[in-house]
N, C-alpha and C positions, 0 to 999 in steps of 0.2 A: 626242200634243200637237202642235200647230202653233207659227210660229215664234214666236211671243208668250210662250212655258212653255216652256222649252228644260230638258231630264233628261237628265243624263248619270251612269251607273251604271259605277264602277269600284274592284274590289277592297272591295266590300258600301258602297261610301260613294255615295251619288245627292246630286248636285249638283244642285239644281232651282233655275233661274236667270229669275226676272223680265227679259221681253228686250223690252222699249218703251225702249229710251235716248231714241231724239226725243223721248218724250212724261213725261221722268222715272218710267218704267214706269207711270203713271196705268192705273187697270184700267179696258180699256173691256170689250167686250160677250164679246169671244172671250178674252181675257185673265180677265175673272170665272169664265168656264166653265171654261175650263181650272185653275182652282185650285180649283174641287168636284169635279173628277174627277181632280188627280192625286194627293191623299191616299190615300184607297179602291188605289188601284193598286198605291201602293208600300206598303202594308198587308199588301198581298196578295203579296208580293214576296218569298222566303225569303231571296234573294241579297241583301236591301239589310239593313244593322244598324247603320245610321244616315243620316242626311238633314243637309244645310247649303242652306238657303234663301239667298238673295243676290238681286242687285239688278243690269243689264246698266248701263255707264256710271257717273255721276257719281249715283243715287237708285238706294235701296234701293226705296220704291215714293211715288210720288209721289200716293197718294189716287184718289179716284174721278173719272174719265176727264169731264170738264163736258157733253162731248156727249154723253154716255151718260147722265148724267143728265137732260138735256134732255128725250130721248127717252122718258125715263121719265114725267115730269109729264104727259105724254098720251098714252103708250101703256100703257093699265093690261095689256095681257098679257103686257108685256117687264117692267113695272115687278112685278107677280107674279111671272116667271120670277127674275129679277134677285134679286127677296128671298127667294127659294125656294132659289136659291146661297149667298145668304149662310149659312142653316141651314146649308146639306150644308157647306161652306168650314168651318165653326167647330166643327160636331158632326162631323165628319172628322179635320177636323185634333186635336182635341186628344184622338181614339181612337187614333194612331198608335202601333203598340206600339212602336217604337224610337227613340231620342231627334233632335230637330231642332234643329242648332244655325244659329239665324242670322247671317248677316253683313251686319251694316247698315252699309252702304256708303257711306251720306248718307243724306238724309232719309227719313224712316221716316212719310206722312202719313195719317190715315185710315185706311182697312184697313192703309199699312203699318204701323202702332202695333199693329194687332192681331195681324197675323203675326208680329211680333218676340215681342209678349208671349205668343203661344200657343206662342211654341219652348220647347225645354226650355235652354239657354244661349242668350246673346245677345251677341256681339261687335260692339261700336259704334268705326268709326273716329272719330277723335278732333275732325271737321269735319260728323259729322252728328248732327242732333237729331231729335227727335220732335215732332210736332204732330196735334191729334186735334181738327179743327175742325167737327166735324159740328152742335154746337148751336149754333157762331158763325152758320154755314150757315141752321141753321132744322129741321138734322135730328135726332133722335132719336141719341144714341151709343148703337147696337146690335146693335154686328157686331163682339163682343169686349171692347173696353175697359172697359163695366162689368161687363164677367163677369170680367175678367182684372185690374185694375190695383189693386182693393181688396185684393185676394189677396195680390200682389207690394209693394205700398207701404201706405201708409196710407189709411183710409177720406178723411181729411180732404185728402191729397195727392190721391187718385182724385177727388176732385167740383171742387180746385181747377182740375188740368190739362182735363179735362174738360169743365166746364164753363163755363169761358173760353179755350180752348182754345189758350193763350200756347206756344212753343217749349218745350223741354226739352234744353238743349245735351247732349252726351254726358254729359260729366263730372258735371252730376247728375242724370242719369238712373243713373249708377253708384252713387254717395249715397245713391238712394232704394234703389232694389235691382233695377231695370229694367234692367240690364244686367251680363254679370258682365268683360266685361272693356270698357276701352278703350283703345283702337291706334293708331298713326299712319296716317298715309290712307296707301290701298293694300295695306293687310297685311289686312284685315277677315278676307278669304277663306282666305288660307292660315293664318291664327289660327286658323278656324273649321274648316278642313277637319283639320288637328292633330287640334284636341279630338273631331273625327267619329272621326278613327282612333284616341285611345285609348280613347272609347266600344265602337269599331266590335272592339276586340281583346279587351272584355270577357269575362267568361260570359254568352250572351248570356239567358238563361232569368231570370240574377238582374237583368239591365240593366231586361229588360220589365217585370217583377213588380215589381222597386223603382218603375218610373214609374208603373205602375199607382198604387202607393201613395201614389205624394207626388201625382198628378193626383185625390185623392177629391172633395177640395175644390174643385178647380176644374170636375169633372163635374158635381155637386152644382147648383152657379152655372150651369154651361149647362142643364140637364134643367129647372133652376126658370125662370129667368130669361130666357133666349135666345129660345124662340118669342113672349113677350107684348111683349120691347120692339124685336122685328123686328114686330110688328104695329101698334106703334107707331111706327117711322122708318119705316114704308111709309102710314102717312095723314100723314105728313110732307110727305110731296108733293104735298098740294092744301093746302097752311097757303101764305096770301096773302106771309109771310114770307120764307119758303123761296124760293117763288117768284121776290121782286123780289131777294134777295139772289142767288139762282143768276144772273140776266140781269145784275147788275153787274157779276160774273165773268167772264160770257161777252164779254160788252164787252168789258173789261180786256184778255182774253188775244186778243183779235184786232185 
C-alpha cells in the first residue's frame, strides 16, 4: 500500500488507516485502488483475527475525491476502472472472514457511510455523522448503502437518509442501529481497537463461522443487487444533472 492506505498489523489486530487528512481522506484515484486491494490481502493474512478501519485527522472518510470525479465524466476507461473497484471494495470487503470494527472518527461521507456500514462494529465519536449524498449529486447510491442500510435500519429510514441525503449526527445513527457505540472525540480508535482485541482473543474458527452467518443476508443483497445498481451510478455520469451539480462543487471548493 502507498501512503494514502496505511496497515499496520500487531499482535493479529491490522489497523488500516484512511491517510488523505488535507483532503478529509476524500478517495481519489490511488486511494480507491488501494481499498480493492487491501481486503483480498488481509483475507489472506492467517496472522490478522481482526481489522479497525479509521480515518487520518479530523474525517473518517470524506466521500469521493471531486477531481476524481471530474476525471471520470470523460474518461470512460478510468470511469470503468473506477466502478470495477467499487465491486471488488464491496464484494471484498464484506467476504473478510474476521471482523472489522470501525472508528469513525468524524465524518463518515459517501463511500465512508459505506465502510462504516460494511464493518462488523462501528464506533462513532460523538462530533461525527454521516451523510450519503450521491443522489443529491445526480448519482445512483451504489457502492453499499442500499445494499447495507435496509439491513441495519429500516427500509423507510434507508430511502429517507438516502435519498435526500440530510446528516445523520452520531447519537441517531446509535437509535437506528448504524452504530453500536458512541464516544467522546478522540477515543474512536482505542474503543475500537479494545473491541479488535477481545474479538481478536476469541476462538477464532467460531468468530469466522459465526460472521459468516449473521453476513447471509447481506451477501444475498450484494450477489443480487451490487453489479445492476453500479451499472446504474456509472451512466450517472453522462445525466446533464450530475454533471452541472458536480461543476457547482468544483466551484465552491476552489
Amino acid at each position: 500500500m502507498g501512503d494514502e492506505l496505511l496497515v499496520a498489523v500487531d499482535d493479529g489486530i491490522a489497523v488500516v488507516t484512511l491517510n488523505r487528512p488535507e483532503s478529509l481522506n476524500a478517495t481519489d484515484e490511488a486511494l480507491h485502488g488501494a481499498l480493492a486491494a487491501v481486503w483480498p490481502r488481509l483475507s489472506a493474512d492467517p496472522d490478522v483475527l481482526a481489522i479497525v478501519l479509521t480515518g487520518s485527522g479530523r474525517a473518517f472518510s470524506g466521500g469521493g475525491d471531486l477531481d476524481l470525479l471530474q476525471r471520470m465524466t470523460g474518461d470512460l476507461a478510468l470511469r470503468e476502472r473506477i466502478m470495477a473497484e467499487g465491486v471488488d471494495i464491496v464484494e471484498a470487503m464484506t467476504a473478510v472472514p474476521v471482523p472489522i470494527v470501525a472508528a469513525v472518527n468524524g465524518p463518515a461521507v459517501g463511500l465512508g457511510c459505506s465502510l462504516a456500514a460494511m464493518s462488523d462494529l462501528v464506533v462513532m465519536e460523538e462530533q461525527a455523522y454521516y451523510a450519503d449524498p450521491h443522489v443529491m449529486l445526480g448519482l445512483v447510491a451504489a457502492d453499499g448503502g442500499a445494499l447495507t442500510w435496509p439491513l441495519l435500519t429500516s427500509l423507510l429510514r434507508a430511502k429517507e437518509f438516502l435519498l435526500l441525503g440530510d446528516r445523520l449526527p452520531a447519537a441517531q445513527a446509535l437509535e437506528l442501529g448504524l452504530a453500536n457505540r458512541v464516544v467522546p472525540t478522540g477515543t474512536a480508535l482505542d474503543v475500537a481497537t479494545e473491541l479488535a482485541r477481545r474479538l481478536a482473543a476469541l476462538p477464532p474458527q467460531a468468530v469466522r463461522e459465526t460472521k459468516v452467518a449473521l453476513n447471509t443476508a447481506l451477501r444475498a443483497a450484494v450477489d443480487s443487487v451490487l453489479r445492476p445498481s453500479i451499472d446504474a451510478e456509472t451512466r450517472s455520469f453522462d445525466e446533464p444533472a450530475f454533471r452541472a451539480n458536480l461543476a457547482r462543487m468544483l466551484e465552491r471548493s476552489r
